[in-house]
N, C-alpha and C positions, 0 to 999 in steps of 0.2 A: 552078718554073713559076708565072709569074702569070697570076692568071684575072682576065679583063675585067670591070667592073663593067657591072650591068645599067642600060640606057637611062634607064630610070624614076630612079634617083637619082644621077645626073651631074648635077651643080652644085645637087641639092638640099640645104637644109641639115638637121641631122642634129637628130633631133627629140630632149631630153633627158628623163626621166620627171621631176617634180619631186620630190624626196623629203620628208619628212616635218620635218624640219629645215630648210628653206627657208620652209618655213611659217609655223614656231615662232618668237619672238621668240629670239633668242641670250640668254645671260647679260648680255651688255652693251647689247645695244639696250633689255633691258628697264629695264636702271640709266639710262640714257640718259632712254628715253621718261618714265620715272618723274620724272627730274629738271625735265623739260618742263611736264609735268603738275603740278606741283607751282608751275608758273607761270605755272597757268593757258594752258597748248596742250593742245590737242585731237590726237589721233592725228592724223586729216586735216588741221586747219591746220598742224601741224606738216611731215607731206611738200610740203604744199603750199610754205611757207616755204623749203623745202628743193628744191626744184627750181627756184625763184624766184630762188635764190642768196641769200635774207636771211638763212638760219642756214646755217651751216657745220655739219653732222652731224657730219662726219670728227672737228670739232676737239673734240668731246665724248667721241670713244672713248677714246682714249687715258687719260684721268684716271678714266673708269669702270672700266675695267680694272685700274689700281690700285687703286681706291676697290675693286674686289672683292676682291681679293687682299687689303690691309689688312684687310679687313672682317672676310673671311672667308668669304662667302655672299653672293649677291644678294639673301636679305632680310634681312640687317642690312646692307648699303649701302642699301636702300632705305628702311627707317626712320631710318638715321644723315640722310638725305638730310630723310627729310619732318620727323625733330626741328632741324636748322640753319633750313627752311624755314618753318617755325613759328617760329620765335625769330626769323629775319632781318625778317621781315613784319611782327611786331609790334612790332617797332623802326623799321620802313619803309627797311630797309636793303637794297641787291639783295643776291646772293649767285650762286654759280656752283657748280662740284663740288668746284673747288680749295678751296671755303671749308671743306666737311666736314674734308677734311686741317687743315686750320689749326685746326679749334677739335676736334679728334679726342679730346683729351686731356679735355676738359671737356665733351664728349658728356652724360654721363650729368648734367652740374650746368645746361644749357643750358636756362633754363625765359623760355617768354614773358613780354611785360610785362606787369606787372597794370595791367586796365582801370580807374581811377580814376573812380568816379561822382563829382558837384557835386550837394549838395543847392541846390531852388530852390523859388520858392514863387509864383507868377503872375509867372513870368519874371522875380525878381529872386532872385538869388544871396544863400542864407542863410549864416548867419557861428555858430558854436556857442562861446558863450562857458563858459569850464571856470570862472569867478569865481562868475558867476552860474546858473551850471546852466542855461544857457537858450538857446532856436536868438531869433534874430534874423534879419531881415528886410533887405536894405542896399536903400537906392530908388536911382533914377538919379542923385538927388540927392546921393547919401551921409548919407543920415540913414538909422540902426538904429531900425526897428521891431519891437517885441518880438510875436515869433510866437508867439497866443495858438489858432489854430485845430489841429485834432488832428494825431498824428504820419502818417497815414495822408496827410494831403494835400499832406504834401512829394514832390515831385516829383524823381528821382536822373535825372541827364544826363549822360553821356559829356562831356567837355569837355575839347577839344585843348591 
């Protein structure tokens, strides 16, 4: 025998409890959003991206999902991720998840580039002669003048 449903929810739709795991970041959204982040997205700019249609989300699960199962964990995919991400940067080289796969092997030897200071001295780039023991001064001109003022007032620059 079927029994009629009552008036009040004919054509309503069916209300679902949200569970506690709907909530939660999955194992892979977290390798995901991690990989985001690591390029500088923000949670919210990121959905937002992602409803916009300028990131494809989907085309990132899939390689997280191996990157976890290689890994072994999602947090050693996530530091495997933020060690390429470190090294890709200071080389100014993009990088994706596929790249972790590729340099997987040499994970642990992947170190950033070292920042190379320039000594300088009132904006003119010093020269260290190893003949004469001595820092030198180069002018716009190109003549060496011998850097007689103390070690303290050389100035170290980053320089591309």
């Amino acid at each position: 025998m079927v029994r009629p449903k009552p008036a009040s929810s004919v054509g309503a739709p069916k209300r679902r409890k949200k569970s506690k795991k709907l909530k939660e970041e999955s194992d892979i959204q977290q390798v995901v959003n991690h990989y985001f982040s690591t390029k500088g997205l923000s949670l919210e700019k990121l959905k937002e991206d992602a409803r916009k249609k300028k990131i494809l989300y989907s085309r990132y699960v899939r390689p997280a999902r191996d990157l976890i199962l290689l890994a072994g964990s999602v947090k050693k995919a996530t530091d495997a991720i933020s060690k390429v991400a470190e090294w890709a940067s200071s080389r100014k080289l993009d990088y994706t998840i596929e790249t972790v796969f590729k340099r997987w092997l040499e994970l642990d030897r992947l170190k950033p580039k070292e920042v190379v200071k320039k000594p300088f001295f009132r904006d003119n780039p010093m020269v260290w002669s190893e003949s004469k023991k001595k820092w030198f001064a180069v002018t716009p001109d190109g003549e060496w003048l011998e850097f007689a003022a103390e070690e303290k007032d050389i100035e170290w620059r980053i320089v591309p």
